[in-house]
N, C-alpha and C positions, 0 to 999 in steps of 0.2 A: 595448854588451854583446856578446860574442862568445865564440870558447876560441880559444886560440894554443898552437902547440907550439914552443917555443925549441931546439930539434936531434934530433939523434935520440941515440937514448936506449938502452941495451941494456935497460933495465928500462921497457920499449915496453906490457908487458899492463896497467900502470895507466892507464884510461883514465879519464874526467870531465868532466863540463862545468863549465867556470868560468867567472865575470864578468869580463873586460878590458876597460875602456873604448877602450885603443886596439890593440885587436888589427884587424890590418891581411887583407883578404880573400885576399889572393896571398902567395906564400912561393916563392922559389926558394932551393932548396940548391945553390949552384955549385959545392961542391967535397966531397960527401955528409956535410956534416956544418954549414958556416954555415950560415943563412938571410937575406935577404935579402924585409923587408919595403918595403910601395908599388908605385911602378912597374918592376918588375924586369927586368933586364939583363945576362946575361951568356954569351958565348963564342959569339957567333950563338945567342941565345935569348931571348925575352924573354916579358912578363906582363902585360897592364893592366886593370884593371877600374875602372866608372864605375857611381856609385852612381846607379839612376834617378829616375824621380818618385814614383815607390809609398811610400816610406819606407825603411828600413836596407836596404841592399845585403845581398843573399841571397845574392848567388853565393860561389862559393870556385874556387883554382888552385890549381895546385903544379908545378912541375919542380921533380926530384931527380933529379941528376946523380951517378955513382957509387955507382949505389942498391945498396943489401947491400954495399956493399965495393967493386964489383966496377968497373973501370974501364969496361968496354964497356956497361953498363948505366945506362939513365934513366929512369925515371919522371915521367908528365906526368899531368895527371887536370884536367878542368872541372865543375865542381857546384852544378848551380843550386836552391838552394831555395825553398821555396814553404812558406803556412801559416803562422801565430803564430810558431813557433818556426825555421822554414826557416831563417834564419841560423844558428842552432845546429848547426840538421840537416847542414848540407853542409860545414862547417868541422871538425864531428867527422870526418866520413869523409875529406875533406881531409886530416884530420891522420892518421888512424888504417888508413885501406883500404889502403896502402903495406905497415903493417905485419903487419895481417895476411897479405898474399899472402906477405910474406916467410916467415912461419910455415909455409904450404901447399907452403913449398920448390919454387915455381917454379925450376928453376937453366937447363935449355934450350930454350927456346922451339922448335927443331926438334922436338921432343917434342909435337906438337899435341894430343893427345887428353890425355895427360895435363896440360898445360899449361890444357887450357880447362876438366877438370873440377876442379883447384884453382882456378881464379880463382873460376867460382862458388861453389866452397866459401867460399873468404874473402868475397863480395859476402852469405853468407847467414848466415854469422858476424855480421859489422856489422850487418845487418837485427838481429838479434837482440839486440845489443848496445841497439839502439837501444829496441826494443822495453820492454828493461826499465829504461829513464832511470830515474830516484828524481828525482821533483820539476819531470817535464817530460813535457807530454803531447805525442805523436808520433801521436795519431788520423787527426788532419786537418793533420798538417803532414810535408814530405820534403822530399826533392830526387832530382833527374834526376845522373848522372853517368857521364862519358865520360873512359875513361882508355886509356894505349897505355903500354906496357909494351916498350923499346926494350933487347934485345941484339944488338950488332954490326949487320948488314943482317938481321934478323930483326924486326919488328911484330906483336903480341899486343893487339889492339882490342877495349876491353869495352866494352859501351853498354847506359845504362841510362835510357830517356825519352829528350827532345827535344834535347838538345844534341847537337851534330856535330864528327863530324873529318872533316877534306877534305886531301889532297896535293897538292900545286904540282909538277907534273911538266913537265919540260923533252921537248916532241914534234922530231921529225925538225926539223924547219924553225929548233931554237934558241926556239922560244916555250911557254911557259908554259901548261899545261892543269890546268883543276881536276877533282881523280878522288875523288867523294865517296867515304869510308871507313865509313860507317855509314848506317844508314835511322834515318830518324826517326818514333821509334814512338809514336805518337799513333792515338786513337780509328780515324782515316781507313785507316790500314793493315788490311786486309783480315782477315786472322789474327788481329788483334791485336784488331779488332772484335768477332771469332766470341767470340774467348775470352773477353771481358768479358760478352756476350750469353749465353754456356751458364752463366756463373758467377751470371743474373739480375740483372746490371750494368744500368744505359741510357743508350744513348748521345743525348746530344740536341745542339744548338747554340743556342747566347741567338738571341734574333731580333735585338738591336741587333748581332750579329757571327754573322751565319747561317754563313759563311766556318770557323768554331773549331768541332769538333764536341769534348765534352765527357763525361765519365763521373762518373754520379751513383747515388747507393744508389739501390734497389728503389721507394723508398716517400719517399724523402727527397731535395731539391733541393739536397744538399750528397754531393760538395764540389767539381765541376763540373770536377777534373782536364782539362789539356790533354794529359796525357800517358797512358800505358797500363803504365808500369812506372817504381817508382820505390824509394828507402828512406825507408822510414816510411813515412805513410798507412794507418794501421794499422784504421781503421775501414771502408776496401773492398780488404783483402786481401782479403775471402773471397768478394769479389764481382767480382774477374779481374785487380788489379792486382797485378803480382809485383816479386821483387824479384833477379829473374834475368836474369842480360846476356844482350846477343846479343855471342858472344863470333865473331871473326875474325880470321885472318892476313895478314899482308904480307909479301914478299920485297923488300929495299929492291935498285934497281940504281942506277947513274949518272946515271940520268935524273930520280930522286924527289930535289928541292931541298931541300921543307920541309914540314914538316908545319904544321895549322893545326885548334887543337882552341877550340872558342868557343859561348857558352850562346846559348840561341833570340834573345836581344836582339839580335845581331847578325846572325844568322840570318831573322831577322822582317825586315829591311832591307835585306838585304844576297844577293843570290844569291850560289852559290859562284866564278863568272867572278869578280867584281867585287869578290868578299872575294880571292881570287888577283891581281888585278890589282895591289890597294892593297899586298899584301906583297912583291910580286913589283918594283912600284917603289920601294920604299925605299931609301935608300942604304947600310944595312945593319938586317940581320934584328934586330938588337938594339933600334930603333927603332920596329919594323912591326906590333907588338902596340897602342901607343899610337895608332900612324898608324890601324890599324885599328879602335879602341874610339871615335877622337875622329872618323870617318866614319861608323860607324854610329849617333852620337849625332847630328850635323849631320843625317842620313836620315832619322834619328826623325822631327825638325823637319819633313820637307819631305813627307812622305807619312802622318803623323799628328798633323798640328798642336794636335788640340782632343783626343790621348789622353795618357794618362800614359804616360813613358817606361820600357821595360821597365829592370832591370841592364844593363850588357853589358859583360861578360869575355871577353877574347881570349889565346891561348898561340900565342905561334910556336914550334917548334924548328926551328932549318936544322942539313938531314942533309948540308950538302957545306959544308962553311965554307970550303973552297979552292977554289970553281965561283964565278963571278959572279955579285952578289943582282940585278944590273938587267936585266931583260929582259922582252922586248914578252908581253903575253897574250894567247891566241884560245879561242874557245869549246871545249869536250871536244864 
């Protein structure tokens, strides 16, 4: 059960949930208009995701290549869901967050203030969207999502919960440095704590994992959120979680290889050296999303043998397709 978007569409404002039995959780548009479901691949870019042990694969991807038209422009987004319906939840916005931004006429990202207060316009359109599903509760159920918004050497990074983006940047010496692009906003982020706490939020941790601090209603032990901001979860919006990015930019130069945007599953396993390391040695980027989804699932194994495996989705894009993908890694 899923929704699938088969291309884009100029008649983009109908939006819906439908039953697909084989709707596929990643989609790359190579050329802004196929799609390309499974494990996707193409032009130094690739997509993989692995269903875990929980049950249905929650997460969702996308690169879109030639997004609006526009050759210098792509679109990439990770979105992990959570809750009953969490598969839903992050496949709509997968399909749909694209299109709204196009609406908010993002057109140049050197535009920073206007650039960042349209993304959250479009991230709070969708929350709403979601809000009024017909025939699907969105209470206790969302997703985290983390998107970057690519014109020419220009980067527009939204983030929304626990998923991250991190750049593979080539230092002085020719080696590979991971330069985290986002925080991850969970309970433990300081701010992000106050404002659960003035909204009457409470932050607590299971005792069998004291390590996860969690957010729960006033009065009630649901729904123990690890994150602090999401779309949907609509029964402690009013109690501090939102559904507004932390939005930031990048200047891309010579030295940033490739981007790497990937849900907590890999994240939970994986520091960001070692997620650099794995794409950094690949023989090419086009393969280094699976390299990296089939080592954080091997990771799982070796440092949580008796838990359930989380999802884990990984997006490479490489920003220099004519630089060399193979080179040594050292810590940032």
């Amino acid at each position: 059960m899923g929704l699938c978007i088969s291309k884009w569409s100029a008649d983009h404002h109908k939006y819906r949930v439908n039953d697909h039995d084989d709707c596929q959780e990643i989609v790359l548009f190579d050329d802004g208009d196929n799609p390309i479901d499974g494990i996707s691949s193409s032009s130094g870019s690739s997509l993989c995701s692995r269903e875990g042990s929980k049950g249905v694969n929650q997460d969702a991807a996308v690169i879109y290549k030639v997004y609006g038209g526009k050759e210098d422009v792509t679109f990439c987004g990770v979105f992990d869901g959570h809750g009953t319906n969490g598969h839903l939840v992050s496949k709509f916005v997968r399909n749909y967050l694209m299109n709204f931004l196009l609406d908010q006429k993002i057109i140049a990202l050197k535009n920073k203030r206007s650039s960042k207060k349209a993304c959250i316009s479009a991230f709070k359109v969708i929350d709403e969207k979601i809000r009024h599903f017909e025939n699907m509760d969105c209470s206790l159920s969302g997703t985290t999502a983390v998107i970057v918004l690519r014109q020419g050497d220009n980067l527009m990074i939204a983030n929304l919960g626990d998923s991250r983006a991190v750049l593979g940047v080539m230092n002085y010496d020719g080696e590979i440095t991971a330069v985290q692009l986002t925080t991850d906003l969970k309970p433990s982020v300081t701010t992000e704590r106050k404002r659960i706490k003035r909204r009457n939020g409470r932050v607590l941790a299971l005792l069998h994992e004291p390590h996860i601090e969690r957010v729960w209603l006033p009065q009630q032990n649901i729904p123990g959120l690890a994150m602090t901001r999401s779309f949907g979860d609509f029964l402690v919006k009013n109690h501090g979680i939102i559904s507004i990015p932390e939005v930031s930019f990048h200047h891309l130069t010579s030295k940033d290889q490739f981007l790497i945007i990937a849900t907590d599953g890999v994240w939970d396993v994986l520091n960001n050296d070692e997620v650099a390391t794995i794409v950094a040695s690949t023989d090419t980027k086009v393969t280094a999303a699976e390299a990296l989804v089939n080592a954080a699932v091997s990771k799982w194994g070796e440092k949580h043998p008796s838990s359930n495996r989380d999802d884990c989705t990984a997006l490479i894009l490489s920003l220099h397709t004519n630089l060399a993908t193979k080179t040594n890694v050292s810590s940032s």
